[in-house]
N, C-alpha and C positions, 0 to 999 in steps of 0.2 A: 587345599582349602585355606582359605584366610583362616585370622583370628580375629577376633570382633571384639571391641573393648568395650562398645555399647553398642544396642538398637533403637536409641532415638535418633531422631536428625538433630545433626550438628546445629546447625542453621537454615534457615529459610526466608525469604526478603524479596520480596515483588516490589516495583516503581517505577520514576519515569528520570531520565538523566537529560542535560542539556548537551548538542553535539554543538561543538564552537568550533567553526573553519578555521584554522590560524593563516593569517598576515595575507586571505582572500579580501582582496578591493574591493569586492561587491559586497550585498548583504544576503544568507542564506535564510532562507524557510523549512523552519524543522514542522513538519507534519506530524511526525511522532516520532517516540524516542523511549522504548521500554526497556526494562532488564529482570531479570531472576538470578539469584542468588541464591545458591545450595550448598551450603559448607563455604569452600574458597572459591567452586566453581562459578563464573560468573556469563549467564547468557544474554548477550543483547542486541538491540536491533534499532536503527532507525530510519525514518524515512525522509530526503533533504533535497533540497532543490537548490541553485544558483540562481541570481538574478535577470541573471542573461551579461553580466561583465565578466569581457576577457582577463585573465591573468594568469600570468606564465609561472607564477610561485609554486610549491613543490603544492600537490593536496595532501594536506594536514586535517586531519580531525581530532581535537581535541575533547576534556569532558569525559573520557569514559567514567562510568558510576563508582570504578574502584581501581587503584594502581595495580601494575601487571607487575606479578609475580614471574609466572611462567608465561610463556607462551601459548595459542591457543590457534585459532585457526578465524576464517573469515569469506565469507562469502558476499554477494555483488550482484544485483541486477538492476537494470532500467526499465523505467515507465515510459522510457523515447529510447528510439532508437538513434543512430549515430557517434558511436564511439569512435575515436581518432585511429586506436592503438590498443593491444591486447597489454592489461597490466595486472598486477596485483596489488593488493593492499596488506598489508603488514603492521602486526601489533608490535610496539617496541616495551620491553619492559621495563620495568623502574620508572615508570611515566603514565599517562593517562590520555593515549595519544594512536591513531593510526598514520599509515602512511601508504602513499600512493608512487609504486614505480613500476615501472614499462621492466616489457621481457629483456630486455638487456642489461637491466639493474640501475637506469636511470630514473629520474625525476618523472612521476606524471604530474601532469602541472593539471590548475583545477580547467583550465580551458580547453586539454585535451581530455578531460574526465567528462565534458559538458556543462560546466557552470556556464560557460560564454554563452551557449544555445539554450538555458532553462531547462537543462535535462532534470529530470526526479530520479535519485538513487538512492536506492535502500542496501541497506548493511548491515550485514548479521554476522554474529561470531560468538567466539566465548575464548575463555582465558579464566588462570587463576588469579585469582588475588591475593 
């Protein structure tokens, strides 16, 4: 059994964060963009579209609601179908920032993620802060 120094919550913090593409050419539409806040744990989600411009630069999403601490986890789906290549996205810590790379451990660019076709992707995950 644990030991419990208290039984209130730490903290608690509901809002909305901004997701900012970094160094994508085109210009992205956040549809939404939430998070929660439980102690250090931080849960968040948002929903982003490309313009329809191509660009081969890595997909960077920057803006998360609080800097990574630990690592946490992250999940991906589409509102279109057409993905290039199977990838992942990746919290990096001491930053406020994902990242997007293919099963080989390369770059996913935002034009193989679907910025170039208008895809809509949502992103969810969590991490400490």
């Amino acid at each position: 059994a644990g030991s419990m120094t208290s039984e209130h919550l730490d903290a608690y913090e509901e809002g909305t964060w901004t997701p900012a593409p970094v160094s994508y050419d085109g210009t992205a539409t956040v549809a939404e963009a939430y998070y929660t806040k439980i102690g250090r744990m931080v849960y968040f989600q948002c929903n982003i579209t490309g313009d329809g411009t191509g660009d081969t630069s890595q997909f960077v999403i920057g803006g998360l609601p609080f800097t990574v601490s630990q690592v946490g986890s992250t999940t991906i789906g589409f509102h279109n179908s057409g993905v290039e290549e199977p990838f992942a996205i990746s919290i990096s810590t001491s930053s406020d920032r994902l990242y997007g790379y293919n099963y080989e451990g390369g770059s996913l660019t935002y034009t193989n993620l679907g910025f170039g076709d208008s895809k809509n992707i949502r992103i969810s995950g969590w991490y400490i802060s």
